[in-house]
Structure formats: structure tokens, C-alpha cells
N, C-alpha and C positions, 0 to 999 in steps of 0.2 A: 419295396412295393409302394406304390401311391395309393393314400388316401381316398377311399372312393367318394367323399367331401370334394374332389379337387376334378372336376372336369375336364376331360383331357383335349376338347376343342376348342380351349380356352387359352389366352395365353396370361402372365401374372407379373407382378414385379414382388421386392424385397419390401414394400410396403403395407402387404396382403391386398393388393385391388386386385380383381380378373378384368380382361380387357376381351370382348369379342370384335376382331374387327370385319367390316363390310364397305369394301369397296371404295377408300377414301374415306370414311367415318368410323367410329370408334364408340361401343357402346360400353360402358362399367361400374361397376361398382364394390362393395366391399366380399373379398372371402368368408366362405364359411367357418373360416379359424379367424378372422377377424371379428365375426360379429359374435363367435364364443365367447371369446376375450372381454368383449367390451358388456355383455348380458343383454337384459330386457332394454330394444332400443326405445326409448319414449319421445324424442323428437330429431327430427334432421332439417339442418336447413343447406337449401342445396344454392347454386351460382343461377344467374337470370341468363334467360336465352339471351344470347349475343353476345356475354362475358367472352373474353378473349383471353386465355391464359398461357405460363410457360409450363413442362415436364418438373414436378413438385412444387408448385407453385399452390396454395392454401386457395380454395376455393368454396369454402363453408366448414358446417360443422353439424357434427352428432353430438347427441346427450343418450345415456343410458341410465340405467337406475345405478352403476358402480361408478358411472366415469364421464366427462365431458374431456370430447378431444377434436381437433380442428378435420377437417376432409382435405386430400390435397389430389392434384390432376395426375393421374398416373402419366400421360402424353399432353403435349402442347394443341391450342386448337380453339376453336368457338362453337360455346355451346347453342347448338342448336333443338336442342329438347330435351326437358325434364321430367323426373316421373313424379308427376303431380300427385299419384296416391301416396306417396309417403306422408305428402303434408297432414293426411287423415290415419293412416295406417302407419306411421312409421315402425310398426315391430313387424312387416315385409319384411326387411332388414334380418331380420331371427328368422324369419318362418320359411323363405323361398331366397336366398341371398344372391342366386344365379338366376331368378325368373323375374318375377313379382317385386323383387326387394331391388332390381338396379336402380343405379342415381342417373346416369345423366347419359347423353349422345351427344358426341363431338364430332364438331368438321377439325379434320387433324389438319395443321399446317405444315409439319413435318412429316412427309412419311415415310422418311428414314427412322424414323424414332421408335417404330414398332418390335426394332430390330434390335433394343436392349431391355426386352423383356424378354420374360423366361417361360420354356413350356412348363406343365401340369407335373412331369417328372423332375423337374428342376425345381419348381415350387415346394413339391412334397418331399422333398430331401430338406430344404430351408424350416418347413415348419418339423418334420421329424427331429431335426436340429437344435429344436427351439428357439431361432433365430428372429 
């Protein structure tokens, strides 16, 4: 049974990111099992519009009150839009991880690449896992 944490219009990789994608663009940010894990978020710093990056490729960073750990791209692409309320809100992040809490909009370069992420059922077997 999946998660009901885990949005089934979503798709995911092995890193906990959800990815929604729209029509050549790619909107994500971190799972509701990821921002568990990491606790109260108290700052993120996200990539600047126009960064250009590859699929895991390190693109900022979160702090939490337990942990500082790096953000990485779930897909390749240039960002085209950030969600500027985290700069003031970053506990989004905890409170709405699939609305309110997303990091960034990507114009994807590859959009074959969508094609190795994983659905919502495939995800909630990985975190059931505890992988």
C-alpha cells in the first residue's frame, strides 16, 4: 500500500525529490519523507534563475535544526523559476512539501530523462524499504 504522504501524480527518484512535470518544464522539490528526515527546515538556498545543470548534479543547499546537506537536480535543465518564499519561510519545506514548500522550475534539456524516475508506487516501496 502507498503512503498517502506520497502523491500518486507525481513522479520521484531514489533521492526523495517529487518531480511534476508540464509540458517541457519540470517543477520539484523535496518528499515528505525527506523533509521528515532532515526536521525543522531553518534555511535553503536554492540555484539562480538561468543556472544550467546536469541530472544529480548539486545545485544548493538546506540546513535544518538536525542536519546541513547539499540539494541536488533531480533532471538536467535551466532554471527558470524559484520559489522565492522559502528565502523568508523556509519551514514550507515541513509544512506543505508538495504545494507551498517546492524549490525550483526547470526548462529540461533532456526529455528523455523523465523516463528514469519512478511513480508514487515505486517510490513508496523504496521508502517502506528504508532505502
Amino acid at each position: 500500500m502507498v503512503d498517502p504522504q506520497v502523491p500518486m501524480d507525481l513522479l520521484y527518484n531514489r533521492d526523495h525529490y517529487w518531480v511534476r512535470l508540464e509540458d517541457g518544464f519540470a517543477v520539484f522539490g523535496l518528499t515528505d519523507h525527506a523533509q521528515n528526515d532532515l526536521g525543522d527546515v531553518v534555511y535553503v538556498n536554492l540555484p539562480e534563475v538561468g543556472d544550467e545543470f546536469h541530472a544529480s548534479e548539486e545545485i544548493g543547499e538546506i540546513e535544518s535544526v538536525k542536519t546541513h546537506t547539499e540539494l541536488f537536480a533531480p533532471l538536467s535543465g535551466e532554471i527558470v523559476e524559484v520559489n522565492e518564499a522559502l528565502e523568508s519561510s523556509p519551514d514550507l519545506v515541513n509544512q506543505d512539501p508538495y504545494g507551498s514548500g517546492w524549490m525550483a522550475r526547470v526548462k529540461l534539456s533532456d526529455l528523455s530523462e523523465p523516463g528514469d524516475l519512478i511513480s508514487a508506487d515505486d517510490y513508496g516501496h523504496i521508502v517502506e524499504e528504508g532505502e
